[in-house]
The first five atom37 places (N, CA, C, CB, O) and aatype in JSON, in Angstrom:
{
  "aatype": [20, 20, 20, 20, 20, 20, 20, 20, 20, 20, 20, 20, 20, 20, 20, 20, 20, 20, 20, 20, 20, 20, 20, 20, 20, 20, 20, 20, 20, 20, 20, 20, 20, 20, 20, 20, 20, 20, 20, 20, 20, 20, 20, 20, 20, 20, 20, 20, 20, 20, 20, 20, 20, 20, 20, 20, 20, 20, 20, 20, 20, 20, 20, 20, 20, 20, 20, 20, 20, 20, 20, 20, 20, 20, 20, 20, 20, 20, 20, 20, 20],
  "atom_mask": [
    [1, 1, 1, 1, 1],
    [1, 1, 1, 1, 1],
    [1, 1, 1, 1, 1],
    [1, 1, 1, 1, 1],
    [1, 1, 1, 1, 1],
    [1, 1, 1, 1, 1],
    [1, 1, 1, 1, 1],
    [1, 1, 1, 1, 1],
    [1, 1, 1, 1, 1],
    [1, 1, 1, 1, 1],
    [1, 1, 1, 1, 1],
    [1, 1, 1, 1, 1],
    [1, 1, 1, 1, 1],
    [1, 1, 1, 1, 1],
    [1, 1, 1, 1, 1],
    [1, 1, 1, 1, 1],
    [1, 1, 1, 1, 1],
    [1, 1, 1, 1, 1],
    [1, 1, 1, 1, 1],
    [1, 1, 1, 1, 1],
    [1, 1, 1, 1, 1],
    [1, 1, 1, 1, 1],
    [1, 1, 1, 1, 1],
    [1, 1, 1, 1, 1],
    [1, 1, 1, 1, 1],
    [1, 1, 1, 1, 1],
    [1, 1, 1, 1, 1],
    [1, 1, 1, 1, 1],
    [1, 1, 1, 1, 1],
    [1, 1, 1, 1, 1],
    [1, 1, 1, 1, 1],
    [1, 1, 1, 1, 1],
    [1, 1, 1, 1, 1],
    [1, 1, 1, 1, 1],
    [1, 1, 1, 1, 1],
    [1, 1, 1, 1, 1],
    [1, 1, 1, 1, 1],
    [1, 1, 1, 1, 1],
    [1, 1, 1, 1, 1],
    [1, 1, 1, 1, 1],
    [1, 1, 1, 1, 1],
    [1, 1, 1, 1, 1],
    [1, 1, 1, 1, 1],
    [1, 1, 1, 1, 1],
    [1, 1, 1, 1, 1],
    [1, 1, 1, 1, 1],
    [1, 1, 1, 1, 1],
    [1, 1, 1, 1, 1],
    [1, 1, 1, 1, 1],
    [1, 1, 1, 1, 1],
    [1, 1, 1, 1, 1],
    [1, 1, 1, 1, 1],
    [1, 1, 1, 1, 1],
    [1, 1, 1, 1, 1],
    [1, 1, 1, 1, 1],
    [1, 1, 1, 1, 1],
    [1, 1, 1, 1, 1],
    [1, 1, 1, 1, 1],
    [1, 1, 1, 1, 1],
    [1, 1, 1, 1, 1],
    [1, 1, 1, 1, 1],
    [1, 1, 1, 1, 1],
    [1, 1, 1, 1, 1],
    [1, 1, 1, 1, 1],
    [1, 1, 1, 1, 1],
    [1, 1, 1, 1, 1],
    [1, 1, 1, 1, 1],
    [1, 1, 1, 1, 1],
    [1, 1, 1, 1, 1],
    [1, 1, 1, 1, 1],
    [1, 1, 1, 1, 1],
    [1, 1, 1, 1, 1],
    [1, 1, 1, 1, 1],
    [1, 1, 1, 1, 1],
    [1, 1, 1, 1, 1],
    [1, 1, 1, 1, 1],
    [1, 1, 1, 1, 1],
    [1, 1, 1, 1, 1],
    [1, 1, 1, 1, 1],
    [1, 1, 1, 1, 1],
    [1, 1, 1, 1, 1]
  ],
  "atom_positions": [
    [[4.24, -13.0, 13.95], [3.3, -11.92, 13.78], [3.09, -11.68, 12.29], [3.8, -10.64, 14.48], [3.94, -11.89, 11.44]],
    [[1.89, -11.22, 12.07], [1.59, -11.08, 10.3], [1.87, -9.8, 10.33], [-0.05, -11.41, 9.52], [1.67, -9.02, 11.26]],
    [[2.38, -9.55, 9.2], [2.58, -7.81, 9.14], [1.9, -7.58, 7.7], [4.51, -7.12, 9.16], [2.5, -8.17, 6.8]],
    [[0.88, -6.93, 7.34], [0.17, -6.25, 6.2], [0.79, -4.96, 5.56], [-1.17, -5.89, 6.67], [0.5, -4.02, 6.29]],
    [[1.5, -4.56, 4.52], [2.01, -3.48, 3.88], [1.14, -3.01, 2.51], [3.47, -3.87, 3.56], [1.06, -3.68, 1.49]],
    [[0.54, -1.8, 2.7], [-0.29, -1.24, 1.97], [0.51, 0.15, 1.0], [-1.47, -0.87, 3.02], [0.79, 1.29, 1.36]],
    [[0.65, -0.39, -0.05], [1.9, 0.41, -1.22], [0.69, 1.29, -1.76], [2.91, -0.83, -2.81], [-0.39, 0.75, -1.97]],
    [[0.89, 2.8, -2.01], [0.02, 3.14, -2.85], [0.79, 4.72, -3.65], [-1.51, 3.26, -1.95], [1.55, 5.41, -2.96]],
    [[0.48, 5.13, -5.1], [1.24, 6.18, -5.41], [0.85, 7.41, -4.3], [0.98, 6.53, -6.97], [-0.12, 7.55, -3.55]],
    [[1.89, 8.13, -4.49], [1.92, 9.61, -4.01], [0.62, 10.66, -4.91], [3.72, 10.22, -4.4], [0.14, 10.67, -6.05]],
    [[0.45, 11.35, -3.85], [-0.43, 12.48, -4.08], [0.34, 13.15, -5.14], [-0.73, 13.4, -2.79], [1.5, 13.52, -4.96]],
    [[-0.48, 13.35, -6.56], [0.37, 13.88, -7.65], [0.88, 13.44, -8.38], [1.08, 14.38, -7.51], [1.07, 14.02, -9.45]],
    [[1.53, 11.66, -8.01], [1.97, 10.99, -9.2], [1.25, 10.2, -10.1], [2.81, 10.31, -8.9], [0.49, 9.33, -9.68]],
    [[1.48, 10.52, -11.81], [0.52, 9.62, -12.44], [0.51, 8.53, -12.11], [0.55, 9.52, -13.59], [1.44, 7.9, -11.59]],
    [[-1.19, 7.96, -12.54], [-1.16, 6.64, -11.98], [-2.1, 6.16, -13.28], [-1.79, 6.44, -10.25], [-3.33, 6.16, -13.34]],
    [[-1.48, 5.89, -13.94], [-2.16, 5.09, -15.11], [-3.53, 4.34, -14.9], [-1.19, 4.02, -15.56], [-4.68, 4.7, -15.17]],
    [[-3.01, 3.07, -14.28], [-3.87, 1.91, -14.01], [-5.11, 2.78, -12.98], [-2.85, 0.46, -13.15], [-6.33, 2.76, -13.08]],
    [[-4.3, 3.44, -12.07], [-5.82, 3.72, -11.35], [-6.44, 5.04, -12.24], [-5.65, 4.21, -9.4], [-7.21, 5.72, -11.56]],
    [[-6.26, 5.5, -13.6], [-7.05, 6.14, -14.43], [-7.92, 5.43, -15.01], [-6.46, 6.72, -15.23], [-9.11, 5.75, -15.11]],
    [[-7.22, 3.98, -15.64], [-8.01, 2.51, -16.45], [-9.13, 2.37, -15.73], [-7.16, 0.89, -16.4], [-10.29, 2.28, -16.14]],
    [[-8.63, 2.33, -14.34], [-9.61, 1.81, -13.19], [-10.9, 2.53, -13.22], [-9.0, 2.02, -11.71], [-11.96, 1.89, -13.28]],
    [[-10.88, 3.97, -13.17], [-11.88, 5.08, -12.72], [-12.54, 4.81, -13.72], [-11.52, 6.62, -12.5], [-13.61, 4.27, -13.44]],
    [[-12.23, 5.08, -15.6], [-12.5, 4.94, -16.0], [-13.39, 4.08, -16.58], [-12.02, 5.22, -15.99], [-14.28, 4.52, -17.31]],
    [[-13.25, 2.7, -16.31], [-13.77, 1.48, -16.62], [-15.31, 1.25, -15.81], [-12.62, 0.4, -16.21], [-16.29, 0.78, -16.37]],
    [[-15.26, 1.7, -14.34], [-16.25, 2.33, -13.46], [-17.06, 3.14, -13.72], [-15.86, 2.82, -12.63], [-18.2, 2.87, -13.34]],
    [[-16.83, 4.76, -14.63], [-17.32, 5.33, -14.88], [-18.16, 4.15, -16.21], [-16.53, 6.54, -14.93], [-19.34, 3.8, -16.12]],
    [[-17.51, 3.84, -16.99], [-18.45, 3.24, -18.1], [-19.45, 2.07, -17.39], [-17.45, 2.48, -19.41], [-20.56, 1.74, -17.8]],
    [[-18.78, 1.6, -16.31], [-19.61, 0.48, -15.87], [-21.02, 1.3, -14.72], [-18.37, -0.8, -14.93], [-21.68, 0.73, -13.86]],
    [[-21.06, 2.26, -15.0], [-22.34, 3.65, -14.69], [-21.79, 3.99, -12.66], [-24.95, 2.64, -14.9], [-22.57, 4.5, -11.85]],
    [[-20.9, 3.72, -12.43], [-20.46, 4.08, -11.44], [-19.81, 5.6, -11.61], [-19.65, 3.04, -11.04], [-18.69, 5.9, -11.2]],
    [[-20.63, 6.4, -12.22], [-20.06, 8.02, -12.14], [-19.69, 8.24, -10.94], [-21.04, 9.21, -12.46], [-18.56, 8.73, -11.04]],
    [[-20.03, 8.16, -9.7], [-19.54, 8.81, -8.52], [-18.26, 8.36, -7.59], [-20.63, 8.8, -7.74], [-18.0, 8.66, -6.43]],
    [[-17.43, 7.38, -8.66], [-16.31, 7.58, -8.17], [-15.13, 8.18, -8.85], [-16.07, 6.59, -7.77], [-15.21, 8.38, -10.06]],
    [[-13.72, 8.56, -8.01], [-13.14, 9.43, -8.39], [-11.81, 9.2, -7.08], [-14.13, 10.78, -8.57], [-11.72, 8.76, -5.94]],
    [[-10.97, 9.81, -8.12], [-9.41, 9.29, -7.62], [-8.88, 8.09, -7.13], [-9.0, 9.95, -6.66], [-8.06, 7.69, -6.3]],
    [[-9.68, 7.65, -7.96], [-8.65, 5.77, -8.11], [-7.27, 5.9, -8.11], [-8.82, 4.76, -9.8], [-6.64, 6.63, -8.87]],
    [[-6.56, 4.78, -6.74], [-5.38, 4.57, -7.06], [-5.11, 3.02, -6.86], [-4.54, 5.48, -6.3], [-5.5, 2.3, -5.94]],
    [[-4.3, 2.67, -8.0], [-4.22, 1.45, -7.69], [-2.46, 0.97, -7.19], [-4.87, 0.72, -9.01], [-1.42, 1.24, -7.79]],
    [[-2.62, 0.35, -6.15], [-1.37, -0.07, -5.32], [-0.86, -1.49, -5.5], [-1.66, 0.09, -3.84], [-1.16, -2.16, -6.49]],
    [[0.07, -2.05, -4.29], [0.17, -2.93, -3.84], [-0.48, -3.14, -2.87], [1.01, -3.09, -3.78], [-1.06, -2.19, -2.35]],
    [[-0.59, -4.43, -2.29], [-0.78, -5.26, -0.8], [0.29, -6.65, -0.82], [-2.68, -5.92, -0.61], [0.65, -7.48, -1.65]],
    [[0.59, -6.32, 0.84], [1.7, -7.52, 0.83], [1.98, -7.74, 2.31], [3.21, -7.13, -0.02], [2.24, -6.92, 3.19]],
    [[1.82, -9.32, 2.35], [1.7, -9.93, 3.66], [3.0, -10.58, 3.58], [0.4, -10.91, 3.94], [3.73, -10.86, 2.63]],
    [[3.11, -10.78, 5.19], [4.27, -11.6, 5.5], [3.99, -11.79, 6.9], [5.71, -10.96, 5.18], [3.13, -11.1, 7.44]],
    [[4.74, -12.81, 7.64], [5.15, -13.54, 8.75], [6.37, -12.66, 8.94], [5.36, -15.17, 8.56], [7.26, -12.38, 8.12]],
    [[6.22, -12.31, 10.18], [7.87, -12.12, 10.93], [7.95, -12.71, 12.37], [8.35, -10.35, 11.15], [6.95, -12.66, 13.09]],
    [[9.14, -13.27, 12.81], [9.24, -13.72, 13.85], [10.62, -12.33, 14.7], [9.6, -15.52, 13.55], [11.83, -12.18, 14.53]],
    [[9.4, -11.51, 15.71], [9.92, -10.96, 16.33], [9.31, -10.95, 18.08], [9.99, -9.9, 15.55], [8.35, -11.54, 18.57]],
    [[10.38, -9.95, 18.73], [9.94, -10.81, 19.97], [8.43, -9.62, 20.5], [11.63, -10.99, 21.46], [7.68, -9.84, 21.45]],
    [[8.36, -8.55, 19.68], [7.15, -7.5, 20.59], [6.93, -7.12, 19.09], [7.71, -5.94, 22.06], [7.62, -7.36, 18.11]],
    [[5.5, -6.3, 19.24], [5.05, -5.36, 17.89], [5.73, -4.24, 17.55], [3.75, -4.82, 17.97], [5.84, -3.73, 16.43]],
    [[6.19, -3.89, 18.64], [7.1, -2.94, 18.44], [8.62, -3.29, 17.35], [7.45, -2.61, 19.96], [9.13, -2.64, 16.42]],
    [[8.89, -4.27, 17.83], [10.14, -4.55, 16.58], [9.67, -5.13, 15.22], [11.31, -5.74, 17.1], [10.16, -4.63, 14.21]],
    [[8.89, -5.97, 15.11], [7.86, -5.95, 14.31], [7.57, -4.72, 13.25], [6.87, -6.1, 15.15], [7.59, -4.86, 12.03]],
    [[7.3, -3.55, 13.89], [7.02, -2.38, 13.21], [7.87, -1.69, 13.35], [6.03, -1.77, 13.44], [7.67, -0.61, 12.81]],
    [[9.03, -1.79, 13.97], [10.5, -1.54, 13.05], [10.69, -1.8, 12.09], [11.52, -1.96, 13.29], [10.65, -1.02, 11.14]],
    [[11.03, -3.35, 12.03], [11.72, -3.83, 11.22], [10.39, -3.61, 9.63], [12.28, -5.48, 11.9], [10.6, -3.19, 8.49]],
    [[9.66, -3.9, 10.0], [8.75, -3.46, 8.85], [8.85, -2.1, 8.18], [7.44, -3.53, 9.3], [8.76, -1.99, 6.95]],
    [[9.01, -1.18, 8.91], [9.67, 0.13, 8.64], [10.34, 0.18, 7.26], [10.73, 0.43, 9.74], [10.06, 0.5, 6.11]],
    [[11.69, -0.46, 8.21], [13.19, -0.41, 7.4], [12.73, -1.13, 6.32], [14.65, -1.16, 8.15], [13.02, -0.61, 5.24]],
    [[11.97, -2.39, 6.24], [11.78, -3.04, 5.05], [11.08, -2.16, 3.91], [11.01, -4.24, 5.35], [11.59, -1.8, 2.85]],
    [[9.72, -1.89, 4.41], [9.08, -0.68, 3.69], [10.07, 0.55, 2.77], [8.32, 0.1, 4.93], [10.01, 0.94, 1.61]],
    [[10.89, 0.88, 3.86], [11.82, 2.42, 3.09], [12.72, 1.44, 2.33], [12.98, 3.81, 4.39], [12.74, 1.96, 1.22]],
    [[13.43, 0.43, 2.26], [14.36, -0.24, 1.57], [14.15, -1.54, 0.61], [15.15, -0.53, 2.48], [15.04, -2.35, 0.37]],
    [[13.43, -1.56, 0.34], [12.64, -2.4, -0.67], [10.8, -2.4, -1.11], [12.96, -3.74, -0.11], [10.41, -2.46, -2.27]],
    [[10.23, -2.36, -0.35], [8.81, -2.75, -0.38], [8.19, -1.55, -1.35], [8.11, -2.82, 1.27], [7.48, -1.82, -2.32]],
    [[8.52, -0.22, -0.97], [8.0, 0.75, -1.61], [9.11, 2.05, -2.51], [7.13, 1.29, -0.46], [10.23, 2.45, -2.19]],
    [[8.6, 2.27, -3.18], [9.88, 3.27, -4.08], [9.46, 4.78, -3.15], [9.5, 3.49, -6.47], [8.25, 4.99, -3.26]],
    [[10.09, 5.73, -2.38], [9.62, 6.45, -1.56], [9.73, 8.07, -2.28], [10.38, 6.12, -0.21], [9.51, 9.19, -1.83]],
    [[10.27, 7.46, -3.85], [9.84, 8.96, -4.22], [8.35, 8.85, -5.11], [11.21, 9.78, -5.28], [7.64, 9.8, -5.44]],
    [[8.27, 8.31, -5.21], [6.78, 8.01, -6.03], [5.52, 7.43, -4.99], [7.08, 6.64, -7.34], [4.36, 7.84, -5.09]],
    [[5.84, 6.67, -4.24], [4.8, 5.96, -3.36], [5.17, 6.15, -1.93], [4.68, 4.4, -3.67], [6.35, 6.19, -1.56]],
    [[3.84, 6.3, -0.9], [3.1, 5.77, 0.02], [3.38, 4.4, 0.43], [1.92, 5.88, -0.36], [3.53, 3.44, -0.32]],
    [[3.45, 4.43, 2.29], [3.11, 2.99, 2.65], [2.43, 3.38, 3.97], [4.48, 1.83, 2.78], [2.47, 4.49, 4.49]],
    [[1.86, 2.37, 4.39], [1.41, 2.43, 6.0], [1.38, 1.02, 6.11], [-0.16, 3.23, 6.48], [1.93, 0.48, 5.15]],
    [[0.93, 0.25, 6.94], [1.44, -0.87, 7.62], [0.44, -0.93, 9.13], [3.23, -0.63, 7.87], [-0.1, -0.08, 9.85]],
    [[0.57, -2.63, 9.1], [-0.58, -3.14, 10.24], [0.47, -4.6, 10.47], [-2.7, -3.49, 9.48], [0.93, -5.51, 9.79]],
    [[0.5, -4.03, 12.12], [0.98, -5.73, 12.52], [0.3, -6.01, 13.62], [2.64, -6.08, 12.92], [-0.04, -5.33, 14.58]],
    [[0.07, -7.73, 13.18], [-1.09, -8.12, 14.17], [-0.39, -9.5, 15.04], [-2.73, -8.58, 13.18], [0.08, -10.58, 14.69]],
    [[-0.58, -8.96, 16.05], [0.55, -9.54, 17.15], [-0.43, -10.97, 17.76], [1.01, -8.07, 18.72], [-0.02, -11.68, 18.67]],
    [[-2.01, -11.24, 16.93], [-2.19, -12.16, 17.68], [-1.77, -13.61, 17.36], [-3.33, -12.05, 17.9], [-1.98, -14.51, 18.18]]
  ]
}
């Protein structure tokens, strides 16, 4: 199963790069955007037997490596086909 992990900062924490980001937009005449954040994305293969363990074990991975959980956000997609 592929599992997709979507890292992104917390509501409130600086985020440099997604300031660079907004910014660079705004000069490139894109005024109407606003609150750029810039994250991770990260794929992987797991061999489990249902989606359900799948999105366990993705879980545990997420809280214990994938994302720092005092600064960042995750949510997650597993695609069982």
């Amino acid at each position: 199963m592929q599992v997709r992990v979507f890292v992104t900062p917390r509501k409130g924490i600086l985020d440099p790069q997604g300031r660079a980001v907004e910014g660079s937009l705004h000069s490139l005449g894109f005024k109407n955007v606003s609150g750029v954040k810039v994250g991770k994305f990260i794929t992987f293969e797991i061999d489990a037997r249902s989606a359900a363990e799948a999105s366990a074990q993705a879980k545990k991975m997420c809280e214990q490596l994938l994302a720092n959980a005092v600064i960042e956000d995750f949510r997650f997609e597993v695609d069982s086909r």
